[in-house]
Backbone as JSON, one array per atom type, in Angstrom:
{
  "sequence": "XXXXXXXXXXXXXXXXXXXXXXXXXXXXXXXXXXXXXXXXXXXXXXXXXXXXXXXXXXXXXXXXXXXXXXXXXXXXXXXXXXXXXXXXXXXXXXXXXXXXXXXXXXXXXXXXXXXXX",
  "N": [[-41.76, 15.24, 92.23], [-38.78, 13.1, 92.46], [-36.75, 11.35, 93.62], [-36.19, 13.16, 95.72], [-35.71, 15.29, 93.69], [-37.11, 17.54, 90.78], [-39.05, 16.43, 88.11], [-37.71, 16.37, 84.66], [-37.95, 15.71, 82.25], [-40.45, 13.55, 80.33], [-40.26, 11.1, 78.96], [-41.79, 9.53, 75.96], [-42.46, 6.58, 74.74], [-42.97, 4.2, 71.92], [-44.21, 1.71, 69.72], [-44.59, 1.29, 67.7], [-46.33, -0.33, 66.25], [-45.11, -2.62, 65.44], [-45.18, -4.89, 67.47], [-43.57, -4.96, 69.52], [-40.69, -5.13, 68.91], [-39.33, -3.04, 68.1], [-38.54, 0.07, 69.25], [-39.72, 3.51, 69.28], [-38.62, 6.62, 70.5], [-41.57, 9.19, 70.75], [-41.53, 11.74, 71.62], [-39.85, 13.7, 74.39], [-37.68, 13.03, 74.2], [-35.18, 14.15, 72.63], [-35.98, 16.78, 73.08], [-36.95, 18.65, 75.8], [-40.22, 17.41, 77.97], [-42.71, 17.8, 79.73], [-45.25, 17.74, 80.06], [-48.53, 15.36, 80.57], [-49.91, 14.2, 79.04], [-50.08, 12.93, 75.34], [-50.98, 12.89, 72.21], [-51.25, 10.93, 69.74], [-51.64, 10.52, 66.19], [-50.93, 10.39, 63.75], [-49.83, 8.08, 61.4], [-51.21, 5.85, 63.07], [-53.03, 2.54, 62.36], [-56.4, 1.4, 62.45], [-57.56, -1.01, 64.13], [-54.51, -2.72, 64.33], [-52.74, -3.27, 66.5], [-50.34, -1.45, 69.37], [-47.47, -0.86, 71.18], [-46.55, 0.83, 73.96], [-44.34, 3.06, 76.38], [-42.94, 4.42, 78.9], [-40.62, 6.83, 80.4], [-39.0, 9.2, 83.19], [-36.97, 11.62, 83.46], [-35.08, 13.28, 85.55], [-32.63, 15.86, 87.31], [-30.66, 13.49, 88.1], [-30.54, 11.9, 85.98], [-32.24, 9.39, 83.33], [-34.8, 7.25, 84.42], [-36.02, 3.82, 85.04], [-37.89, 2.49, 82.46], [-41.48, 2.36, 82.19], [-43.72, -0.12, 83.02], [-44.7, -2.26, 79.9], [-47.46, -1.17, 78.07], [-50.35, -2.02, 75.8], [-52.11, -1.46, 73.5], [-55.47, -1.28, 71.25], [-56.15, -0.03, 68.69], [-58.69, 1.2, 68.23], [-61.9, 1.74, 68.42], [-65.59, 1.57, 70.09], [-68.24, -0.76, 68.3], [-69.92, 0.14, 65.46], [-73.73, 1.55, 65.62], [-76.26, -0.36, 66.2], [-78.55, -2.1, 63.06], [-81.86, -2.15, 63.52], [-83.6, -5.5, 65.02], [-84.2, -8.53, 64.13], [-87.59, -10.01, 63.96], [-89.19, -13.19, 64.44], [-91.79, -15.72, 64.48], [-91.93, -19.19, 64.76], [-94.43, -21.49, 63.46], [-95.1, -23.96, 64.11], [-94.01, -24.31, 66.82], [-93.65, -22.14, 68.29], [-92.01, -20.47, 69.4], [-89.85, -18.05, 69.57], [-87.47, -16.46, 66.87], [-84.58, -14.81, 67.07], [-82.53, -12.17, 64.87], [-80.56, -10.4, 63.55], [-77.8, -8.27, 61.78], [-74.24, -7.76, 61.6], [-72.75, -5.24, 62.59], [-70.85, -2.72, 61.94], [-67.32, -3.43, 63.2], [-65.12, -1.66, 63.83], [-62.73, -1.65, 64.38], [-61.88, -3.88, 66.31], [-62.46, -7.08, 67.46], [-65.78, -8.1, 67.89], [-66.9, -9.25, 70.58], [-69.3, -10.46, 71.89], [-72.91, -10.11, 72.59], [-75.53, -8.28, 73.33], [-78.42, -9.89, 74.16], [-82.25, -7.88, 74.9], [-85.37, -8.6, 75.65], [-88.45, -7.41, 76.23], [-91.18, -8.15, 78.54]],
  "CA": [[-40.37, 15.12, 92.61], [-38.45, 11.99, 92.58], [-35.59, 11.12, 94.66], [-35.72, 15.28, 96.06], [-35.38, 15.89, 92.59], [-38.1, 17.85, 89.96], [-38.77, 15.51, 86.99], [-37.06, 17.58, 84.21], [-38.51, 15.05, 81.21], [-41.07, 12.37, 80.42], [-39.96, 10.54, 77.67], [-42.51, 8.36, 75.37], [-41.62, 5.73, 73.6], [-43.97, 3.47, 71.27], [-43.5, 0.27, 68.18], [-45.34, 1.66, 65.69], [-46.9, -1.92, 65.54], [-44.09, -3.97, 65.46], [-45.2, -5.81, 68.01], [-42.23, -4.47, 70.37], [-39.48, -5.64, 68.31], [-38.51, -2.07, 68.1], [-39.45, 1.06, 70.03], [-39.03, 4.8, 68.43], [-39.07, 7.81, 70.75], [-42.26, 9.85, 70.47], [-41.33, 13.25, 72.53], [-38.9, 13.88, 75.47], [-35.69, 12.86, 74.19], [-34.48, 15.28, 71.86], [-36.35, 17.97, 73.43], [-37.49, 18.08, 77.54], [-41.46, 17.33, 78.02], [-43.31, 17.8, 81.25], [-46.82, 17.35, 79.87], [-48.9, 14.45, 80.9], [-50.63, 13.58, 77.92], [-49.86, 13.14, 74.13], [-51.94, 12.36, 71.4], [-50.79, 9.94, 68.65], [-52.64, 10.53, 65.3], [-50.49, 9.84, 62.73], [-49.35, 6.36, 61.52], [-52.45, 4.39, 63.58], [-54.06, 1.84, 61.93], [-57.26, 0.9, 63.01], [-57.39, -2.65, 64.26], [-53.54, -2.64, 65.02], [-51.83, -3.19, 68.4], [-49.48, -0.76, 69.59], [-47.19, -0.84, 73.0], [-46.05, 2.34, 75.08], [-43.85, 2.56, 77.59], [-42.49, 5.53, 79.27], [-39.43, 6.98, 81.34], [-38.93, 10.2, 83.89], [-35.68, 12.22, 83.74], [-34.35, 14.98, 86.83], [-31.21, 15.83, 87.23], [-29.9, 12.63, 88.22], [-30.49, 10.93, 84.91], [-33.64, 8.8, 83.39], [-35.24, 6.24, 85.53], [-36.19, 2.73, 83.79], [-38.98, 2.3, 81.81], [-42.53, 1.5, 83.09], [-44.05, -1.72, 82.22], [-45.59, -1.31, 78.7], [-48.82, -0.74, 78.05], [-50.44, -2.21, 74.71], [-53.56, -1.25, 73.26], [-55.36, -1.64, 69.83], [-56.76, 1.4, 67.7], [-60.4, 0.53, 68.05], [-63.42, 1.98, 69.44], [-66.74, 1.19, 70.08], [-69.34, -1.16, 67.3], [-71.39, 0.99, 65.08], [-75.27, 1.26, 66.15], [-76.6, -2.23, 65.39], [-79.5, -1.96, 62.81], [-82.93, -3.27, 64.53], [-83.35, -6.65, 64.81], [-85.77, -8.78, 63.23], [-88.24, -11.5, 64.63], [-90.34, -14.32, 63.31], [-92.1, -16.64, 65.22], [-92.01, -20.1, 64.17], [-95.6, -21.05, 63.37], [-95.01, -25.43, 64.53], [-93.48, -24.65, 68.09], [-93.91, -20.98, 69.18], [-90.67, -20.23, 69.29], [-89.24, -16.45, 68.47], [-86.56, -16.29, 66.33], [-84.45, -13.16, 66.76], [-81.74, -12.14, 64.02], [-79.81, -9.47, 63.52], [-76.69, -8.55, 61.45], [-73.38, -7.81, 62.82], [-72.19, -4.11, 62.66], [-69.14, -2.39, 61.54], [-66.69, -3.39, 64.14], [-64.83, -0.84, 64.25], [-60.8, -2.3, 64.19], [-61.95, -4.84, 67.28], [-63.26, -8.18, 67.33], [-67.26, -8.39, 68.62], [-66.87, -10.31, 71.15], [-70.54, -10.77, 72.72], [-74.14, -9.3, 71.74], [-76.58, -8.51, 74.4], [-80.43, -9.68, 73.49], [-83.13, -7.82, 75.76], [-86.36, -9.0, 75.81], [-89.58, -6.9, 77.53], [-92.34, -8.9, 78.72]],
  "C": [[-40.0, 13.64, 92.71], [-36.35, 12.32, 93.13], [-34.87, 12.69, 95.42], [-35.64, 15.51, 94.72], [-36.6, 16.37, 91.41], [-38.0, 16.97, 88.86], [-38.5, 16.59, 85.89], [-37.86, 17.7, 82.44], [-39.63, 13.81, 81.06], [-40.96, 12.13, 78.67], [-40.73, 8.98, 76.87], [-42.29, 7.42, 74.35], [-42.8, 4.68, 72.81], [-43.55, 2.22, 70.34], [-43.98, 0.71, 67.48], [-46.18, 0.31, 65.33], [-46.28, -2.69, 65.32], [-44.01, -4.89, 66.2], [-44.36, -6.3, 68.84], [-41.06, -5.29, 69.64], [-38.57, -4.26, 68.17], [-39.52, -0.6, 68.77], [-39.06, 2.54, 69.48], [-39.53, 6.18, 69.84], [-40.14, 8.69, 70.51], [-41.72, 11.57, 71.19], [-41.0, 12.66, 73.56], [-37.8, 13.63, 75.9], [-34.86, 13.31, 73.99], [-34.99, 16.39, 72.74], [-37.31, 17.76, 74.86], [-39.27, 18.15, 77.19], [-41.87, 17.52, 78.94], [-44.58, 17.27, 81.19], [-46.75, 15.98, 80.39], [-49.38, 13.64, 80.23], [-50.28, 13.77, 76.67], [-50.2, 12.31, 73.32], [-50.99, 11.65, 69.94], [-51.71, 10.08, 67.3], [-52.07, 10.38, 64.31], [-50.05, 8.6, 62.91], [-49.89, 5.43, 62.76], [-53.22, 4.2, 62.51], [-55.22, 1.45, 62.76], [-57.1, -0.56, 62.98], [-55.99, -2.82, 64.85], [-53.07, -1.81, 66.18], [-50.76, -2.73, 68.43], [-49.07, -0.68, 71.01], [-46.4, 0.69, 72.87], [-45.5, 1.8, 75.65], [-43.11, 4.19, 77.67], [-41.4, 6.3, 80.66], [-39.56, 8.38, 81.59], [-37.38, 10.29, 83.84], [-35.65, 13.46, 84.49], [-32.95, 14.9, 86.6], [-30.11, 15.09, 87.69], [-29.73, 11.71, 86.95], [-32.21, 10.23, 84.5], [-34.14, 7.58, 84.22], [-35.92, 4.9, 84.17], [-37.49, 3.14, 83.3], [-40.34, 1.6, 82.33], [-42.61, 0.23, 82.58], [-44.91, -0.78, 80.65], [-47.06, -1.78, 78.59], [-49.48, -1.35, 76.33], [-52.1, -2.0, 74.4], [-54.31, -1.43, 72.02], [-56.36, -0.5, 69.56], [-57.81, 0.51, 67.03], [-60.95, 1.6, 68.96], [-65.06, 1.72, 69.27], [-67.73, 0.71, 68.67], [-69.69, -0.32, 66.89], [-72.54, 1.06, 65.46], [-75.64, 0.25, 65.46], [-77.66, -1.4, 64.71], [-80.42, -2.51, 63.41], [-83.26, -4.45, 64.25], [-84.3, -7.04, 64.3], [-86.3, -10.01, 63.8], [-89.68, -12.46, 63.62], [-90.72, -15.14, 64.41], [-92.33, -17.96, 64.65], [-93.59, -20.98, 64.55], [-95.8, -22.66, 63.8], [-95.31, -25.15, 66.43], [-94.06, -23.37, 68.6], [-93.31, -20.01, 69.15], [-90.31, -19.04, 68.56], [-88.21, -16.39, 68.2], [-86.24, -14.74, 66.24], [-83.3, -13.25, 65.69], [-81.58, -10.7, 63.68], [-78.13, -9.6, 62.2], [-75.67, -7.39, 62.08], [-73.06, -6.02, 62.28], [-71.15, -3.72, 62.34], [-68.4, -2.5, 63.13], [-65.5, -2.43, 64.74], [-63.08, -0.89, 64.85], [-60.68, -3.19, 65.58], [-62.44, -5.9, 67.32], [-64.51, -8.26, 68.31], [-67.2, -9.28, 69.34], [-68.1, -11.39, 71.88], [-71.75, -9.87, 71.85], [-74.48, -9.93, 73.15], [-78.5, -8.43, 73.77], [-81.21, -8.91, 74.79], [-84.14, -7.96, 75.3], [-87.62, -8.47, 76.56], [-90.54, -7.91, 77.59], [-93.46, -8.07, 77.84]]
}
């Protein structure tokens, strides 16, 4: 409820990737919504950033718009292949090496080495 009043609509709005220069209705404008959740699967690119933002309508009218929300159509590295070591045969010294993984529409930002005794 908002202000005594049942929310009647939740209306989603998105850029398509424009990088908020323009925002297009997804569901709850033309037609009332209540749901909580709604899945986006057409027209994402992987790698491109997309903002949300979303408004509640009762029977007083719609209420502003949240803050927006921006996210980028990515998920998680591929499984790294196993790494490979050499020891350098002067100093001691273990060389590890690896190559980098399909990233997966995000930039790699870090790699974690572990090491057992």
């Amino acid at each position: 409820m908002t202000n005594g009043a049942a929310i009647t609509s939740y209306n989603l709005y998105w850029d398509a990737g424009t990088s908020g220069s323009s925002y297009l209705s997804l569901i709850g404008e033309a037609t009332d919504f209540t749901g909580l959740t709604h899945t986006q699967t057409s027209d994402v690119i992987e790698g491109n950033s997309y903002k949300f933002k979303v408004r509640a309508k009762n029977i007083f009218g719609w209420s502003d718009f949240s803050s927006v929300l921006t996210i980028v159509a990515a998920h998680a590295p591929n499984t790294m292949d196993a790494v490979v070591t050499s020891i350098d045969s002067l100093t001691g010294d273990v060389q590890i090496t690896w190559t980098a993984p399909d990233s997966n529409g995000d930039e790699i930002t870090s790699y974690t080495i572990e090491i057992q005794d």
